[in-house]
N, CA, C and O of each residue as an XYZ file, in Angstrom:
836
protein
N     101.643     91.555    133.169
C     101.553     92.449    132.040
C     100.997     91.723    130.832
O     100.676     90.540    130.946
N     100.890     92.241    129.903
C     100.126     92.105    128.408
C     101.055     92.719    127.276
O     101.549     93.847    127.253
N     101.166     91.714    126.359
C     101.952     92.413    124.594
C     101.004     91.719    124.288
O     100.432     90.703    124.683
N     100.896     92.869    123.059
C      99.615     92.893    121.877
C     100.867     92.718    120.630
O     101.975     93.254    120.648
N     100.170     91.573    119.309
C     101.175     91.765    118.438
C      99.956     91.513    117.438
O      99.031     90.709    117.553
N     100.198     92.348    116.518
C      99.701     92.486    114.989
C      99.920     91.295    114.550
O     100.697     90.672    115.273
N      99.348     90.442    113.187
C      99.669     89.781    112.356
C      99.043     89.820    111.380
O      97.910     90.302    111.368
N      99.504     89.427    110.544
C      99.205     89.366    108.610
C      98.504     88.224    108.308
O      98.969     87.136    107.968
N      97.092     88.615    108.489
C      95.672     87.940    108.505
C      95.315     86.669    109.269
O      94.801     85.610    108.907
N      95.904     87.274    110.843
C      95.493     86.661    111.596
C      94.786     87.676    113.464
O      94.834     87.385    114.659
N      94.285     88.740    112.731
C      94.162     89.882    113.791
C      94.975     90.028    114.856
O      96.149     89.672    114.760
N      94.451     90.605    116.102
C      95.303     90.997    116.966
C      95.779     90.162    117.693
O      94.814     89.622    118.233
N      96.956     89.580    118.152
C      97.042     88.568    119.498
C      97.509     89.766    120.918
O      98.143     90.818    121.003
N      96.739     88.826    121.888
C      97.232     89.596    123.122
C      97.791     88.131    123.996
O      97.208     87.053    124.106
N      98.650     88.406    124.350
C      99.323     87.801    125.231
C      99.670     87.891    126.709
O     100.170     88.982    126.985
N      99.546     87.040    127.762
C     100.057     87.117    129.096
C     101.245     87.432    129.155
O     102.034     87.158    128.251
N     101.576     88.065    130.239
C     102.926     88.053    130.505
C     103.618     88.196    131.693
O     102.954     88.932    132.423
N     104.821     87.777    132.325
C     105.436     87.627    133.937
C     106.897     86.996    133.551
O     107.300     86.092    132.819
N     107.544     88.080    134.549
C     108.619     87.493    134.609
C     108.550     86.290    134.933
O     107.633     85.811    135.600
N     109.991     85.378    134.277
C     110.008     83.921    134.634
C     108.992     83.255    134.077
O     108.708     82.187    134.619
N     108.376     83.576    133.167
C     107.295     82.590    132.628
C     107.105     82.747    130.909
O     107.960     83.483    130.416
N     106.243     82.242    130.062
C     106.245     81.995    128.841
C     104.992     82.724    128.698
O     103.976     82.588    129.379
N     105.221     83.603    127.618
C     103.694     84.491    127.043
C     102.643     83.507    126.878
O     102.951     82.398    126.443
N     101.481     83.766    127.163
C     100.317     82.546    126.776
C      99.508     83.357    126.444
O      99.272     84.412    127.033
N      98.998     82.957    125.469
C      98.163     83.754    124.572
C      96.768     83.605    125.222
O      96.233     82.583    125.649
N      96.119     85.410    125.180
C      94.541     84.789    126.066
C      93.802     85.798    125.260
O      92.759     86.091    125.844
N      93.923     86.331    124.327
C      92.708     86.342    123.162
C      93.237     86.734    121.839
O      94.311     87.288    121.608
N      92.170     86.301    120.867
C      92.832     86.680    119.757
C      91.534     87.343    118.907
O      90.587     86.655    118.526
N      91.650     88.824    118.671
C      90.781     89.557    118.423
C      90.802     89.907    116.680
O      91.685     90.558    116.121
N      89.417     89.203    115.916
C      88.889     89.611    114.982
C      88.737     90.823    114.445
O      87.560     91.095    114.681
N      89.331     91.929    113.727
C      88.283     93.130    113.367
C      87.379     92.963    112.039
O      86.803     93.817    111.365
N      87.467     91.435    111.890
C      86.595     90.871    110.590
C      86.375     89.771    110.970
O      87.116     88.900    110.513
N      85.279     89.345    111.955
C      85.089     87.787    112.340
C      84.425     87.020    111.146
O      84.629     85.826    110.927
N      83.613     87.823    110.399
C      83.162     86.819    109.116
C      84.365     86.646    108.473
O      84.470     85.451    108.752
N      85.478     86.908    107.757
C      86.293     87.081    107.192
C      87.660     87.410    107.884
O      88.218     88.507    107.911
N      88.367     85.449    108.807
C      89.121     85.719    109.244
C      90.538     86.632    108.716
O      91.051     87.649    109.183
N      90.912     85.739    107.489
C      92.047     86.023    106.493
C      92.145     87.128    106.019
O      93.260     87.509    105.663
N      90.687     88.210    105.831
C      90.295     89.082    104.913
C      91.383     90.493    105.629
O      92.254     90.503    106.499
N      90.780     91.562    104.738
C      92.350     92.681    105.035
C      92.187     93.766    106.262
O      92.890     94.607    106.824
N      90.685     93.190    106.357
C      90.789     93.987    108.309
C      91.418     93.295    109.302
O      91.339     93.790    110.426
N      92.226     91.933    109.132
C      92.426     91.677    109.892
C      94.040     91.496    109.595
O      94.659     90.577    110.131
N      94.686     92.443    108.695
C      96.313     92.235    108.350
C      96.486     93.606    109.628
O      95.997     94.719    109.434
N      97.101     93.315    110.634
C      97.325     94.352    111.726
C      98.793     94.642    111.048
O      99.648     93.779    110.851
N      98.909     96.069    110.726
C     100.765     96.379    110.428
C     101.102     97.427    111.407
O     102.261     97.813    111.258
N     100.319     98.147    112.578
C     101.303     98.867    113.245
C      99.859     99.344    113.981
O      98.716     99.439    113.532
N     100.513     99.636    115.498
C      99.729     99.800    116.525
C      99.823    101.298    117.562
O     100.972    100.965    117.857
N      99.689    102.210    118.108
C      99.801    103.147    119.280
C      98.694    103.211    119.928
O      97.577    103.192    119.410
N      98.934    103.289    121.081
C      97.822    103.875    122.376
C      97.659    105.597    122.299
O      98.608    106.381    122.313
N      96.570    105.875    122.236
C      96.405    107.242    122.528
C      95.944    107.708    123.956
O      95.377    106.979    124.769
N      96.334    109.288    124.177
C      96.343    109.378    125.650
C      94.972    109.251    126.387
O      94.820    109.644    127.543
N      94.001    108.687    125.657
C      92.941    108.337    126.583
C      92.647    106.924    126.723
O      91.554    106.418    126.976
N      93.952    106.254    126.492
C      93.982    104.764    126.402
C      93.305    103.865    125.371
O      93.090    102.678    125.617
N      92.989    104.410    124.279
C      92.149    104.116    123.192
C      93.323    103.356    122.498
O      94.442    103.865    122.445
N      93.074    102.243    122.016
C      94.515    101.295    120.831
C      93.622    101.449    119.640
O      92.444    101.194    119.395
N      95.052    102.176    118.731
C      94.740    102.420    117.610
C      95.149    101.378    116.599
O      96.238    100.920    116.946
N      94.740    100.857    115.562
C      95.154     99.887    114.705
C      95.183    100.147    113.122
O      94.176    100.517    112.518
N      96.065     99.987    112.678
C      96.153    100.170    111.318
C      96.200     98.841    110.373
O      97.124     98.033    110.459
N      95.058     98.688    109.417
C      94.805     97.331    109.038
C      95.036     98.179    107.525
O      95.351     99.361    107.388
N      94.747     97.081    106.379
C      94.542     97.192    104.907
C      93.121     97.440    104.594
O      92.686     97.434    103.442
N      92.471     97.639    105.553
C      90.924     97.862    105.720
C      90.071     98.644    106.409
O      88.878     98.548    106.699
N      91.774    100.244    106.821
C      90.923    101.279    107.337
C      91.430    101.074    108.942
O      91.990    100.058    109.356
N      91.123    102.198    109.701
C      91.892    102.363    110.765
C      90.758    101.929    111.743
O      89.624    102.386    111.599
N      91.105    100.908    112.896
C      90.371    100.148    113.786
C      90.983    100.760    115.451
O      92.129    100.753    115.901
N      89.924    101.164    115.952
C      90.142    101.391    117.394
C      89.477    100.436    118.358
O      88.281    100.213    118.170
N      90.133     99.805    119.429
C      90.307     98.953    120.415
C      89.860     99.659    121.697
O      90.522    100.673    121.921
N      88.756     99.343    122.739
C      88.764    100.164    123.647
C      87.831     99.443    124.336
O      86.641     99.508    124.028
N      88.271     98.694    125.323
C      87.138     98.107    126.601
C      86.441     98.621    127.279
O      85.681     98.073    128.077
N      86.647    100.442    126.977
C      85.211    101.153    128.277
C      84.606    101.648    127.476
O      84.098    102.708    127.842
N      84.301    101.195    125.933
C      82.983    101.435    125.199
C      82.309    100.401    124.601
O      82.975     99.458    124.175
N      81.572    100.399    124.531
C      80.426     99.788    123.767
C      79.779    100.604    122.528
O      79.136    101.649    122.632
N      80.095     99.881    121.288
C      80.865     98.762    120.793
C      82.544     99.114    121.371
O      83.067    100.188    121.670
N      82.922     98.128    121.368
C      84.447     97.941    121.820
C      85.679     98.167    120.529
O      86.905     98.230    120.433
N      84.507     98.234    119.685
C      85.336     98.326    117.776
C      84.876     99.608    117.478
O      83.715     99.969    117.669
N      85.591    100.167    117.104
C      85.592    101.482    115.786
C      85.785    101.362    114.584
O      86.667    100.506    114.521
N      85.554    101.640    113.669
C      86.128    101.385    111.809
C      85.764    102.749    111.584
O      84.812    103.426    111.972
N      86.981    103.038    110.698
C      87.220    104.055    110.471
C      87.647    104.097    108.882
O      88.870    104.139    108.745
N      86.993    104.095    107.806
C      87.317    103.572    107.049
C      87.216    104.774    105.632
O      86.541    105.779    105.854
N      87.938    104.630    104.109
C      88.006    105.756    103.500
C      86.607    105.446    102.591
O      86.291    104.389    102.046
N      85.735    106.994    102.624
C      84.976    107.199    101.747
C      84.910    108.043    100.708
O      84.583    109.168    101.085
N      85.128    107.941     99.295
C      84.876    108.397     98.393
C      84.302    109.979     98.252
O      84.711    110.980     97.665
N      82.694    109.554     99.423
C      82.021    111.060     98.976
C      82.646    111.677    100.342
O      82.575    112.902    100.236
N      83.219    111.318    101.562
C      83.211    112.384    102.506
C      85.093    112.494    102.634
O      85.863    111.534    102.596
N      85.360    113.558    102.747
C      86.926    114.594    102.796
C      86.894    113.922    104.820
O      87.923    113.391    105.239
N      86.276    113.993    105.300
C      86.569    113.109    106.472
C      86.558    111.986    107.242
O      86.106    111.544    108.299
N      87.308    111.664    106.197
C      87.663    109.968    106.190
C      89.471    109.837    105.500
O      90.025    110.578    104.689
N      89.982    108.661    106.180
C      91.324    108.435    105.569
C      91.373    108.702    103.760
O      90.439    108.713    102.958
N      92.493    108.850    103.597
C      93.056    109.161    102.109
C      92.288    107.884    101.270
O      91.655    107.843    100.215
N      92.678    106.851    102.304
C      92.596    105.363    101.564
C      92.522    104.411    102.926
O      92.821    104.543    104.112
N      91.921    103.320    102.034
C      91.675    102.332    103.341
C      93.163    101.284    103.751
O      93.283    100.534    104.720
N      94.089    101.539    102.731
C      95.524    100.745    103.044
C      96.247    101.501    104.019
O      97.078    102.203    103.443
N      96.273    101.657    105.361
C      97.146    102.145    105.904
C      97.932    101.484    106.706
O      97.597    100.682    107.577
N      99.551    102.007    106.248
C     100.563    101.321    106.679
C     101.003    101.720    108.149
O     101.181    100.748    108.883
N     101.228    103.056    108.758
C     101.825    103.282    109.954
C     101.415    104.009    110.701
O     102.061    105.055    110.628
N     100.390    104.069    111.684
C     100.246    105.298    112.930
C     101.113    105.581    114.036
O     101.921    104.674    114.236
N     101.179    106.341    114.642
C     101.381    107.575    115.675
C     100.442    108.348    116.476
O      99.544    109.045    116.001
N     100.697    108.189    117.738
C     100.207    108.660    118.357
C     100.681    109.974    118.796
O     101.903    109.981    118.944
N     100.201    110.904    119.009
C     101.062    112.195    119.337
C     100.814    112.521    120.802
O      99.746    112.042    121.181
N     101.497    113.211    121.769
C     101.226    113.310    123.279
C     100.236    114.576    122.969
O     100.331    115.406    123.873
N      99.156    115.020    121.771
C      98.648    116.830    121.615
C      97.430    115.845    121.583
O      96.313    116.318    121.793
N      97.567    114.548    121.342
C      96.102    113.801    121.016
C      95.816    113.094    119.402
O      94.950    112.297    119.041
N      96.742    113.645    118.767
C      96.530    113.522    117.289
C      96.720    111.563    116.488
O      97.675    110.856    116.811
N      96.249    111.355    116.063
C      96.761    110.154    115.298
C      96.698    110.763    114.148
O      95.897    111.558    113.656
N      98.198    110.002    113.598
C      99.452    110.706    112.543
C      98.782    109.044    111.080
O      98.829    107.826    111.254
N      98.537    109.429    110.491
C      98.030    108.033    109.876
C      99.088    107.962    108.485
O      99.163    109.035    107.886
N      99.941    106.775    107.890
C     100.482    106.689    106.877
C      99.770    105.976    105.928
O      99.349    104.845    106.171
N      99.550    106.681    104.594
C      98.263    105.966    103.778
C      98.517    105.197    102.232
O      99.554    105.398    101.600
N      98.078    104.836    102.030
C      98.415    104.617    100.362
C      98.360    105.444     99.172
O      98.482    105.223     97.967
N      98.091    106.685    100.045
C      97.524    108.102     99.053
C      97.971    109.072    100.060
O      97.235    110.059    100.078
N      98.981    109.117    100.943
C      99.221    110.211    101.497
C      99.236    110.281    103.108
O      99.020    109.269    103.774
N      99.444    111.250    103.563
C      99.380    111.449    105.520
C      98.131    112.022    105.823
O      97.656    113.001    105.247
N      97.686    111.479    106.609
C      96.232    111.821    107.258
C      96.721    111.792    109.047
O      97.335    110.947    109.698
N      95.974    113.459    109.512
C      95.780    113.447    110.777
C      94.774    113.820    111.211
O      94.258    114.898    110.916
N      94.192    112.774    112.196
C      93.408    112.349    112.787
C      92.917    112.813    114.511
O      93.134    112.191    115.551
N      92.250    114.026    114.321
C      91.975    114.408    116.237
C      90.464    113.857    117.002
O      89.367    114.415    116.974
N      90.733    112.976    117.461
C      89.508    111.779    118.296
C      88.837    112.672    119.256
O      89.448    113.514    119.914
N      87.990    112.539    119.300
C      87.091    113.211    120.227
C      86.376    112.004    120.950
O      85.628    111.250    120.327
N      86.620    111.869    122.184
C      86.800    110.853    123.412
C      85.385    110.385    123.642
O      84.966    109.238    123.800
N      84.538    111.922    123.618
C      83.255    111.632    124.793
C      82.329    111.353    123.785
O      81.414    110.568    124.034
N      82.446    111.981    122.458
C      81.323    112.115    121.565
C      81.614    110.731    120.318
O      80.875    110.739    119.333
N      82.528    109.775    120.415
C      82.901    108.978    119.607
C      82.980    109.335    118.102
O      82.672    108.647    117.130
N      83.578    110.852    118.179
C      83.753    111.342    116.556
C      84.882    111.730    116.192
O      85.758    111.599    117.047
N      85.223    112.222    115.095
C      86.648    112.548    114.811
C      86.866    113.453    113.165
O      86.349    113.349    112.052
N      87.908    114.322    113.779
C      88.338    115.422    112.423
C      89.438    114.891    112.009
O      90.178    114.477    112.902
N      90.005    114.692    110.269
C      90.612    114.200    109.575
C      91.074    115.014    108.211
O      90.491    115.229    107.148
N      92.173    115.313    108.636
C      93.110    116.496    107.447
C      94.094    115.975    106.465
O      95.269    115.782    106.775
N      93.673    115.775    105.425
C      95.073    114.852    104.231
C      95.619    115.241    104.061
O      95.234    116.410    104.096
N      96.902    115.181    103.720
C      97.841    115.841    103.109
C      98.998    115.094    102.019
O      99.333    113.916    102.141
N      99.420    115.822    101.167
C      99.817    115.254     99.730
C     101.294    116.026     99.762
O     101.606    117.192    100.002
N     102.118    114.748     99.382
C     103.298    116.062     98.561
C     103.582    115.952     97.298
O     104.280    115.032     96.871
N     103.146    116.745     96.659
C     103.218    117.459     95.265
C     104.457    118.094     94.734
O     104.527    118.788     93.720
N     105.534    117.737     95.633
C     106.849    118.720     95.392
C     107.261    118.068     93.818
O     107.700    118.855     92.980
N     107.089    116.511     93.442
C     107.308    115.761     92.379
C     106.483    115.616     91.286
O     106.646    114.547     90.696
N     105.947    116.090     90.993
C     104.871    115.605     90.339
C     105.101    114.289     89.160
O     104.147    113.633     88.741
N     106.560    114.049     88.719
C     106.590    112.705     87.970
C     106.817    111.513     89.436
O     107.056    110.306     89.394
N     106.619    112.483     90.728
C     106.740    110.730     91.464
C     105.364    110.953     92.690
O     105.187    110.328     93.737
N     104.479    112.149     92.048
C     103.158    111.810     93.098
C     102.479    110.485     93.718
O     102.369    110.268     94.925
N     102.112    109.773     92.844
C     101.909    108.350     93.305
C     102.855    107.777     94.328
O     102.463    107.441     95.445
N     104.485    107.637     93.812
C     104.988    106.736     94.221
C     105.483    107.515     95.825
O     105.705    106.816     96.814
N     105.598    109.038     95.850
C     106.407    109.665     96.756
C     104.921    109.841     98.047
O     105.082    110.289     99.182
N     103.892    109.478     97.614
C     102.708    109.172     98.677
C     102.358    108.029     99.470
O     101.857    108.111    100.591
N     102.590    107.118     98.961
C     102.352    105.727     99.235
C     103.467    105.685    100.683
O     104.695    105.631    100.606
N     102.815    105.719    101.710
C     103.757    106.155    103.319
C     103.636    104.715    103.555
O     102.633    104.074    103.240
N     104.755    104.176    104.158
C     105.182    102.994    104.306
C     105.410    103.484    106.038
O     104.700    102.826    106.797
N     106.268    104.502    106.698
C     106.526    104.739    108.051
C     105.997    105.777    108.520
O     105.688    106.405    107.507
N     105.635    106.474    109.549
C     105.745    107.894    110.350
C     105.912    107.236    111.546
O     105.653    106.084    111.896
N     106.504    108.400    112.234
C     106.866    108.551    113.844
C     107.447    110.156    113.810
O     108.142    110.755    112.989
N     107.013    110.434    114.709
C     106.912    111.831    115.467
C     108.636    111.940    116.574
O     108.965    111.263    117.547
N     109.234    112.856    116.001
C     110.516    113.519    116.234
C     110.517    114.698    117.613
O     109.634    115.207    118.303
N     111.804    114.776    117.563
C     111.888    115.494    119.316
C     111.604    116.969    119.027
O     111.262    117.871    119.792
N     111.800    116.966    117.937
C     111.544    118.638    117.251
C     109.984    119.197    116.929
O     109.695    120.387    116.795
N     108.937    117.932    116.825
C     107.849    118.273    116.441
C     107.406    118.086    114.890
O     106.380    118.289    114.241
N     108.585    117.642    114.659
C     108.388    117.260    112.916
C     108.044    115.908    112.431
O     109.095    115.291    112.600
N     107.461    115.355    112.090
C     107.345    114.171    111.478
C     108.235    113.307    110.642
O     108.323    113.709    109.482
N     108.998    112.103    110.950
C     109.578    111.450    109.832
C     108.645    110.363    109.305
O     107.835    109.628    109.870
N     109.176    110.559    107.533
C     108.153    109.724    106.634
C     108.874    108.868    105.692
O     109.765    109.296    104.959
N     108.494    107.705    105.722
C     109.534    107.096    104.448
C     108.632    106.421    103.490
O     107.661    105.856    103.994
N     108.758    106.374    102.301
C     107.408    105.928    101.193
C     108.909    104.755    100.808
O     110.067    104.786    101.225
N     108.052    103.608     99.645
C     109.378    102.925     99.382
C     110.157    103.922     98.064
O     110.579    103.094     97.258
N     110.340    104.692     97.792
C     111.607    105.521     97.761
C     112.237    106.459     97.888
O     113.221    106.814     97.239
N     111.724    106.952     98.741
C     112.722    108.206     99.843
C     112.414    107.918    101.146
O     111.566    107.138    101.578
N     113.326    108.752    101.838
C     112.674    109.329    103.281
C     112.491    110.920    103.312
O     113.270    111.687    102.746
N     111.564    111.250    103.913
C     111.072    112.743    103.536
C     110.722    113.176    105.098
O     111.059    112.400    105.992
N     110.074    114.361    105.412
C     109.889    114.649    106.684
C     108.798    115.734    106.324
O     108.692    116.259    105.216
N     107.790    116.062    107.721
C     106.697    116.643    107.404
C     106.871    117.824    108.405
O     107.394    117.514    109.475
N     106.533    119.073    108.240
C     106.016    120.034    109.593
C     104.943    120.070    110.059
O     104.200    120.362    109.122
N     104.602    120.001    110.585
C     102.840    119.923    110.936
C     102.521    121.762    111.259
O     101.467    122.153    110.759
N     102.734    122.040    111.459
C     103.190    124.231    111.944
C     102.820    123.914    110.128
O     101.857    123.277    109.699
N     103.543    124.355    109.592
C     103.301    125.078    108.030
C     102.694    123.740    106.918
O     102.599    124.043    105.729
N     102.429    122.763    107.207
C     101.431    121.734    106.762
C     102.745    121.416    105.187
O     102.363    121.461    104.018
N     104.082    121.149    105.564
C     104.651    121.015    104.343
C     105.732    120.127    104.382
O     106.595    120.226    105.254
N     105.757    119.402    103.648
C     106.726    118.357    103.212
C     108.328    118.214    102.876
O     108.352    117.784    101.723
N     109.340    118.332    103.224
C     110.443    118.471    102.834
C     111.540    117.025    103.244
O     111.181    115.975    103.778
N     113.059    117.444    102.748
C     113.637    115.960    102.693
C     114.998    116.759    102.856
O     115.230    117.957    102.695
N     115.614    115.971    103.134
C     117.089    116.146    103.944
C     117.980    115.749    102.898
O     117.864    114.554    102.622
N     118.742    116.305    102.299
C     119.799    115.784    100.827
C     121.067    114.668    101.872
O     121.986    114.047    101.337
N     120.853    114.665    103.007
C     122.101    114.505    103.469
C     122.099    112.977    103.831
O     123.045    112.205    103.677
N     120.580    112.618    104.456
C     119.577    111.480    104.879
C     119.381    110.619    103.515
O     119.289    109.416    103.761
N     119.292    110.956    102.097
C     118.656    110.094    101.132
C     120.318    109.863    100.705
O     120.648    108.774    100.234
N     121.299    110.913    100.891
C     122.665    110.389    100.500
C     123.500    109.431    101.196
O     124.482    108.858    100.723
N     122.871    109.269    102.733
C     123.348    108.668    103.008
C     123.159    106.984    102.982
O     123.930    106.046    103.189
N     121.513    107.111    102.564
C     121.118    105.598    102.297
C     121.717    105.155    101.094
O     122.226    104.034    101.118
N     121.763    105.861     99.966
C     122.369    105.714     98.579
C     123.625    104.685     98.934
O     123.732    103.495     98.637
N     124.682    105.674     99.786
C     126.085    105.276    100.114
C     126.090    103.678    100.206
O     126.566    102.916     99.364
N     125.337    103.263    101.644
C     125.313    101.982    102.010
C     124.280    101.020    101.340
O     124.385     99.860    101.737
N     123.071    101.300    100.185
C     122.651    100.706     99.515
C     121.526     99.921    100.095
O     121.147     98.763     99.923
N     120.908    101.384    101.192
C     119.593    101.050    102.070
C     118.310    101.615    101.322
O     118.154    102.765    100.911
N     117.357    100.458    101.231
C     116.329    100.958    100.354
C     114.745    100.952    101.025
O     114.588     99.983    101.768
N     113.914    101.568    100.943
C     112.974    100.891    101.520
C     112.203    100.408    102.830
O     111.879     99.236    103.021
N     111.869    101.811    103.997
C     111.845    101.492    105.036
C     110.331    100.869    105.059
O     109.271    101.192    104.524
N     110.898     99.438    106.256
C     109.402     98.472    106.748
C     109.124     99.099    107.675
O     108.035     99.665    107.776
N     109.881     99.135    108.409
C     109.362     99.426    109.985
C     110.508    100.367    110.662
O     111.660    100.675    110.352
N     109.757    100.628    111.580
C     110.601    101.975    112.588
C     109.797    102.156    114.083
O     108.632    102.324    114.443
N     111.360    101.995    114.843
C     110.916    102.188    116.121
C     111.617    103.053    116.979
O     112.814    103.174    116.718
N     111.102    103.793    118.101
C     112.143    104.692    118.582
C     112.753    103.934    120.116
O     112.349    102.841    120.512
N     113.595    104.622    120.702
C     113.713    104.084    122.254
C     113.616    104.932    122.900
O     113.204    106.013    122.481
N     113.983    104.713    124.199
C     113.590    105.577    125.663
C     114.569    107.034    125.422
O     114.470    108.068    126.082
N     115.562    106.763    124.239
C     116.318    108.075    124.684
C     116.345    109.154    122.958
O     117.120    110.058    122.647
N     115.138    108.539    122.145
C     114.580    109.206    121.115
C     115.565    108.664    119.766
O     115.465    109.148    118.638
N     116.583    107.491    120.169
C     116.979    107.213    119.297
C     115.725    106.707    117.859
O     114.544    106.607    118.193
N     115.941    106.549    117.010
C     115.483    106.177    115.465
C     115.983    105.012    114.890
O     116.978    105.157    114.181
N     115.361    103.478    115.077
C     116.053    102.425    114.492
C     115.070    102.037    113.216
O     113.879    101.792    113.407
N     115.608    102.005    112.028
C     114.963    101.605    110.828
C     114.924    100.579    110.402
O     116.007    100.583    109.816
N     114.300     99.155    110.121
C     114.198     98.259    109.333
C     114.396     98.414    107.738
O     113.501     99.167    107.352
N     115.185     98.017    106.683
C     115.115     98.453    105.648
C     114.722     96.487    104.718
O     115.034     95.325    104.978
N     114.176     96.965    103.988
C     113.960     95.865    102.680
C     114.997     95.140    102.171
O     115.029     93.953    101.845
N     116.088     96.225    102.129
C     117.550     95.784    101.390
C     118.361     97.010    102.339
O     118.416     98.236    102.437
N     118.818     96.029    102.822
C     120.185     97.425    103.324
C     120.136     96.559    105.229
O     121.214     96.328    105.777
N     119.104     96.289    105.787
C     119.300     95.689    107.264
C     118.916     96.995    107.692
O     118.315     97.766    106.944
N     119.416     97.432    109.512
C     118.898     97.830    110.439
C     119.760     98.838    110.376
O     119.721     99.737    111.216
């Protein structure tokens, strides 16, 4: 087998792997070979989509991985004049969805993303929550997503956790979820992973797991 691990400006590592034995590293993939250090190559969060395509989320725009094309790189990166392109080129967290979708967490908001396999193109829908308007900036800036058993999206920016519908394209938050981080003095989700039985484990900044 093979683990792929992100790092913070050192691109992708892929690693060997076998029981009874020690990972050995057998490539280590550039998405900025002129510019090892530079911010295409800070990897912060990874999914496979169902046509086996690896999706990558760098500080430099969303990078796809894929050995049965040529080029083997995608950049996907935010432009100014075109509405189909990411919010922003800082993106912190993707998702893959089993409908095909990549769920993108941005520095300006949620962007979803539907790949089109054969034609190497893709449609891209932003979305903003405006419910605050004294915390627009700060309540956009998506630090997590991952996709729920219900079909809903969970989102955490660094100060709330909020949740998305994708059905009515709207943003809402759980009084019960932000009270309960308050309680124990959890701030700030890094990272989030699920397991085999849909549990939800959170990394927090201040507060632990």
């Amino acid at each position: 087998g093979e683990v792929l691990i992100g790092t913070r400006g050192g691109g992708l590592l892929r690693f060997n792997t076998g029981r009874g034995i020690s990972p050995v590293l057998s490539e280590r993939i550039y998405f900025d070979p002129i510019n090892p250090s530079g911010l295409g190559n800070i990897v912060v969060s990874l999914c496979e989509d169902r046509f086996s395509n690896l999706w990558v989320a760098t500080f430099d725009g969303l990078k796809q991985y894929s050995q049965k094309h040529d080029p083997a790189f995608v950049s996907i990166r935010h432009n100014p004049d075109d509405s189909n392109s990411p919010s922003h080129d800082v993106i912190s967290s993707i998702w893959c969805s089993p409908y095909g979708e990549i769920w993108m967490g941005t520095a300006e908001g949620l962007n979803r993303m539907v790949w089109k396999d054969g034609e190497q193109a893709w449609k891209i829908d932003r979305y903003k929550d405006k419910s605050g308007s004294d915390n627009l900036l700060g309540g956009n800036k998506i630090q997590t997503v991952e996709g729920l058993a219900d079909g809903s999206l969970f989102i955490s920016t660094k100060r709330e956790i909020k949740f998305f519908n994708p059905e009515t394209r709207k943003f809402y938050k759980k009084k019960s979820v932000n009270d309960t981080l308050a309680v124990y003095g959890m701030k700030n989700v890094l990272c989030s992973s699920k397991d085999s039985k849909g549990n939800l484990y959170l990394g927090f900044a201040v507060g632990g797991l």
